[in-house]
KESETI-473434 format. One record per residue (C-alpha): x, y, z. Coordinates in steps of 0.1 Angstrom, whole numbers, plus 2048, in hexadecimal, padded with zeros to 3 digits. Layout:
<fidos>
XYZ;...
</fidos>
This chain:
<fidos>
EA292E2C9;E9E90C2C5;E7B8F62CC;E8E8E42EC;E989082F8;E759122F6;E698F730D;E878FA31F;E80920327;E5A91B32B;E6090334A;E7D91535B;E66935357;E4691E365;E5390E380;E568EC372;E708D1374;E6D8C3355;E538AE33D;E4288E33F;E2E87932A;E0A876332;E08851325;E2484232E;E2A84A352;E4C84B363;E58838346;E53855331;E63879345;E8088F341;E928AD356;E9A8CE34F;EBF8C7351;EB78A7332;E9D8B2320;E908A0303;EA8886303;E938702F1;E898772CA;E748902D1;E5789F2E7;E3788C2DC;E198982DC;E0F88B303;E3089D312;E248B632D;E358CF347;E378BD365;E4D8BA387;E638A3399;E568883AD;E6C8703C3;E6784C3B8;E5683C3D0;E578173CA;E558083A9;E6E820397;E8B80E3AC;E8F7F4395;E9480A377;EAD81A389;E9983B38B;E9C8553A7;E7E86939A;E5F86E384;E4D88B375;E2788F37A;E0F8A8375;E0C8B639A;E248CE3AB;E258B93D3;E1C89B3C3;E2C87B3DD;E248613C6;E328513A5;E1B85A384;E1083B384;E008333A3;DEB850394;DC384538A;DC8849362;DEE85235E;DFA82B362;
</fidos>
């Protein structure tokens, strides 16, 4: 089993949707169904779940972010210390 299927198991099992970066905000997230596409996890990725973009995704062409609270309504960063 490889490191990505680890993770990958580890949310489906905990009821996440996927991993987001602490630090960089909804520029930084990925689903289940992509995970990792980057280089690699880094050390600020965290389980998280889906939020619908509210505003200033749009114009990066996102429909969604991942944050750190399950219900959250807004974007990561309109969070006090995630932005």
């Amino acid at each position: 089993m490889t490191v990505k299927e680890i993770i990958k198991k580890h949310l489906i099992d905990n009821g996440y949707d996927g991993l987001y970066d602490s630090q960089q905000g909804c520029d930084c997230g990925c689903m289940i169904d992509d995970l990792i596409p980057c280089d690699g996890p880094s050390d600020h990725c965290y389980p998280g779940y889906k939020i619908d973009c509210d505003h200033h995704c749009d114009d990066r062409g996102l429909t969604h972010c991942i944050g750190p609270e399950k219900g959250q309504t807004k974007c990561v960063e309109d969070d006090d210390g995630l932005s």
